[in-house]
N, C-alpha and C positions, 0 to 999 in steps of 0.2 A: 624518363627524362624529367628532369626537374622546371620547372615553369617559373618564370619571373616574368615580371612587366620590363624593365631597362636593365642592360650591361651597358655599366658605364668604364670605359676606356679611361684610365688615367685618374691619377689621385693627387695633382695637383690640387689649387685653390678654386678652379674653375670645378673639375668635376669633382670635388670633397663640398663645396658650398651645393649644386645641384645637386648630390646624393642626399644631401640634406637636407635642402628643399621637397624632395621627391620623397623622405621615407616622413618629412610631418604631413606628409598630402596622404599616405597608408601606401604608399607602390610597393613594391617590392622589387629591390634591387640586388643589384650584385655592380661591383667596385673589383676590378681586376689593375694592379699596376704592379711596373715592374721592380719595384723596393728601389731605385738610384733615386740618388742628389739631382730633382728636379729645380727648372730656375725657379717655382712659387719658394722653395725651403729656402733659397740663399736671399730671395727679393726682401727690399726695405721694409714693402708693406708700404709707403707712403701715400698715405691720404693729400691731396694739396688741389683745391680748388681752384685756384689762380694761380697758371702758369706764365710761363714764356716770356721773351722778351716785352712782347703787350701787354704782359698780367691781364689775360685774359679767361673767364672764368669754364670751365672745363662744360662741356656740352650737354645738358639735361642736370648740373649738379642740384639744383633745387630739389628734384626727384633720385637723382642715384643717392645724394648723400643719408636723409632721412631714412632709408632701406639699409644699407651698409651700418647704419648705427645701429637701426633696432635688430639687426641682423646679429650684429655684433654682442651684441646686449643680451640678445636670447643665449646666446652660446655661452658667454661668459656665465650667467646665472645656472645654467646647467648642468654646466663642469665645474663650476667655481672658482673658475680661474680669468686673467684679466687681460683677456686676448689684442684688444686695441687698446691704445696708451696716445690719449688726446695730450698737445703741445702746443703750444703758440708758436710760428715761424719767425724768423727774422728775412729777409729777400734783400740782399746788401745791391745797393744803389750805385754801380760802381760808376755806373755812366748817364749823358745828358738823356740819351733814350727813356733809361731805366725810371727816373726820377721824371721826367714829364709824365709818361704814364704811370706811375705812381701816384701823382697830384691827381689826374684827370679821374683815377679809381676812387679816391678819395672823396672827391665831389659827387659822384654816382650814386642813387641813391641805391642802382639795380647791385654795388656792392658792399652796400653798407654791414651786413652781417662776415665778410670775407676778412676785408680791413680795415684797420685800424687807426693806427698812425703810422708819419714817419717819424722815426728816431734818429736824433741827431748824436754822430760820433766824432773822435778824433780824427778819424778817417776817413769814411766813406758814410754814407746814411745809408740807415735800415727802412725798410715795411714790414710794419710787424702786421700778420694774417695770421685768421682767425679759425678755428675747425680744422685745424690742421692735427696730424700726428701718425702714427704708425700702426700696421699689424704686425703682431706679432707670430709670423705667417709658419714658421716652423715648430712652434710650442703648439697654435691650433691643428696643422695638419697632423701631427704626430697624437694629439687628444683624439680627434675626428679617424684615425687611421684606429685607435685602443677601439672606439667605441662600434666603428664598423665589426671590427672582429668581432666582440662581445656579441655582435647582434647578427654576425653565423652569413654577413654580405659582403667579405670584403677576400681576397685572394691575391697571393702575391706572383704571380706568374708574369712572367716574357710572353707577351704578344704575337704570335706569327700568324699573320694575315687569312693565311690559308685554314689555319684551324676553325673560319669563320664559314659557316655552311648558310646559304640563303635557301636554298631546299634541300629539301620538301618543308622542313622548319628552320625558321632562324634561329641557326644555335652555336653553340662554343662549349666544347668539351662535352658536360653530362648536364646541359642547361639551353631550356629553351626562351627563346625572348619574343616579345612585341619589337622593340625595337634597340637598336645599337648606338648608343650614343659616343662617339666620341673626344674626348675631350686631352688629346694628348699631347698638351703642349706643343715644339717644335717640332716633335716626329711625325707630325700631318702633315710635313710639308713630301714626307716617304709616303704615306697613306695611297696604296692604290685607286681607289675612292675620291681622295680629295686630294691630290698632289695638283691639280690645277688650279686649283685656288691658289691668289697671288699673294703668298704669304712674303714679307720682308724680315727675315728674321736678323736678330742684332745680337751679337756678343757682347756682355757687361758681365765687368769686375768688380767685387765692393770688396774694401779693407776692414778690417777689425782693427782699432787703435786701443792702444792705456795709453794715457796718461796723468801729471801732478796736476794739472793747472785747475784755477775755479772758474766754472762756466757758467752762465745764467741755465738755466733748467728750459731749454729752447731747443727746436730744430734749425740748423741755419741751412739759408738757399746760397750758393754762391755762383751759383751754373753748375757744379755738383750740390750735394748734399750732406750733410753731418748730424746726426742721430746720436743724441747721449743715450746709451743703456743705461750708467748711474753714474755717481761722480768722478768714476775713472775709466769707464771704458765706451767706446762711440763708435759707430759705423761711418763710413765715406764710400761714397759710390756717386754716379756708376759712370764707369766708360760704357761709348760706344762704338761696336768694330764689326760692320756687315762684311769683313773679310775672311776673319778666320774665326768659321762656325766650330769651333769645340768648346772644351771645358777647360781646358788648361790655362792657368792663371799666368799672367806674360809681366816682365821688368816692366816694360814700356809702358802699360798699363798703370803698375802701380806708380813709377816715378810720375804721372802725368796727373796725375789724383795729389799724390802728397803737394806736385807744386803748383796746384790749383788753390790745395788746401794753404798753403804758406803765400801765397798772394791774395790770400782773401784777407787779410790780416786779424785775422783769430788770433789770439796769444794762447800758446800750446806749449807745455814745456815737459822735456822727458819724456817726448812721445816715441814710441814705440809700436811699430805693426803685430799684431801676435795673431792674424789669420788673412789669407788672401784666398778670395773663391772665386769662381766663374761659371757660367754659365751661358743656356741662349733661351733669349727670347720670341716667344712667336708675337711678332710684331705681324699687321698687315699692311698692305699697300695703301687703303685708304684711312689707314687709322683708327677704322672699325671692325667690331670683333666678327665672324664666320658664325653664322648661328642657323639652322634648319636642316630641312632633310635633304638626301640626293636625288635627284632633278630623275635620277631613271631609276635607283634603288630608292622609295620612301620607309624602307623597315630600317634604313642607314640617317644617321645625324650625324652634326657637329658642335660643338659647343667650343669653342676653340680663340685664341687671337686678340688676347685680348691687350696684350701686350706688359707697359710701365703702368697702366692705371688701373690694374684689376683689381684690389683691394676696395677701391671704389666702383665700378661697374658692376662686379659680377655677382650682389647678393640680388641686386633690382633684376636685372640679366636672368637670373634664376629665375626669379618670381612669372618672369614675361615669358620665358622660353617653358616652363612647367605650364605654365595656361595655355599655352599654343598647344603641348604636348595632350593635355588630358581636353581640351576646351574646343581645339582646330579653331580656335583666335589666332591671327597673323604671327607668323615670328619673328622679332624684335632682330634690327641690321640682317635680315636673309638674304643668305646665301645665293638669291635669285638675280642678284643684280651683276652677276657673273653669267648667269647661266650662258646666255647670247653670245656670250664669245666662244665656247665651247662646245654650245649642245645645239641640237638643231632640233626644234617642236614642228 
């Protein structure tokens, strides 16, 4: 039987970034997934440090953001290709809320590196914020998906639970492991293992548009979002629908995007949709990602839940979750704050 240190479950962004982390540490891994249109391949990728209504600045980003870049950075140099694609935001001002907290961020000096100014329009005023921009989440995972193979770790097989053997060795197929990470997006919420954990998962839609018009070279916020790929083609997303968990892309969906998009007052002309996708995402209950071992199996993980914001979370995430892994330093959001409701010590 062949020996590894980690199987890792799933080749999203979560466990494509941790395989990566784990083979410049020397592990030896293996990357099992099941080749479909996961939500990391369809997601924006958006970077955005200051959210919400509050424009308030996203939890640890002093520390997630610097990781995620030089993260990004490394990979880029690598492959030589330009995996994140940094942008200035606009955050249109539509209301008194908006625009008081927008002043009050201004004056902050804790955001001075976020934002910037407000811009004055004919219509509504913008905040333009700073460190913002995208991954370009399905060119990287499809490179990192070449380079696994190349390097003799990566398999394309369907999952069935049972083929996973805890004795006499933890193994899978004609491979033995230390331990099993899983990192599989929404279907951990099936995982016999870990289907207790309160996952909240969410259905989003995002549009592909053309069209003629000229746009400043910016991501706009408007309560959805808008992503120019170049001067005629842009993404809009995302809905969210904790009702109806599939993949199937709905009317309803998309008309409630286009007239989000036409009330922002963007001037867009000749637009055209020319792709609608969907997907789900593993969102959790408390907004924080699922990360450690199981509480009665410790050769079983998760690396999981990370939700809208993993393009920024999950290179640091790595970093924290691989020191715990080789180091038995704490792991970063564990799983343990669960335990209590489920397991009895």
């Amino acid at each position: 039987m062949n020996k590894y240190d980690y199987l890792i479950i799933g080749q999203g962004l979560a466990g494509s970034l941790l395989a990566w982390e784990l083979l410049q540490r020397g592990c030896k891994i293996m990357v099992i997934d099941n080749g479909l249109e996961s939500a990391s391949q369809i997601a924006a990728g958006l970077i955005n440090p200051v959210t919400g209504m509050r424009l308030v600045k996203s939890a640890e980003v002093e520390h997630l953001l610097p990781s995620a870049m030089r993260c990004y950075e490394q990979l880029s140099q690598l492959f030589k290709q330009d995996f994140y694609i940094e942008k200035p935001m606009l955050r249109l001002l539509n209301n008194e809320l908006l625009l008081t907290n927008a002043h009050k961020r201004l004056a902050d000096p804790a955001y001075k590196d976020y934002v910037k100014a407000i811009i004055a329009t004919d219509a509504y005023p913008y905040l333009e914020q700073q460190h913002t921009g995208y991954l370009q989440t399905r060119l990287l995972l499809s490179t990192l998906k070449q380079y696994f193979i190349e390097l003799g770790c990566y398999r394309q097989s369907i999952l069935n639970y049972e083929d996973i053997r805890l004795l006499p060795l933890l193994s899978w197929q004609d491979i033995s492991f230390k331990k099993i990470i899983f990192c599989e997006g929404h279907h951990a919420s099936q995982n016999p293992w870990y289907s207790w954990l309160p996952f909240q998962l969410v259905k989003g839609e995002i549009l592909s548009l053309q069209h003629q018009s000229q746009l400043p070279d910016v991501i706009y916020n408007f309560g959805e979002w808008l992503i120019p790929l170049d001067k005629q083609h842009l993404r809009l997303g995302a809905s969210f629908d904790r009702e109806q968990l599939n993949n199937e892309p709905t009317l309803k969906a998309k008309n409630t995007l286009l007239q989000s998009l036409q009330n922002s007052g963007i001037d867009l002309s000749e637009l055209f949709v020319t792709d609608h996708q969907a997907n789900i995402r593993p969102c959790t209950l408390d907004k924080q990602p699922f990360i450690g071992e199981h509480p009665q199996l410790p050769q079983l993980a998760i690396f999981n839940g990370f939700g809208a914001k993993g393009s920024l979370q999950i290179p640091k995430f790595c970093q924290l979750f691989a020191d715990a892994l080789q180091n038995q330093s704490p792991y970063p959001s564990s799983i343990r704050r669960y335990y209590a409701t489920h397991f009895t010590h």
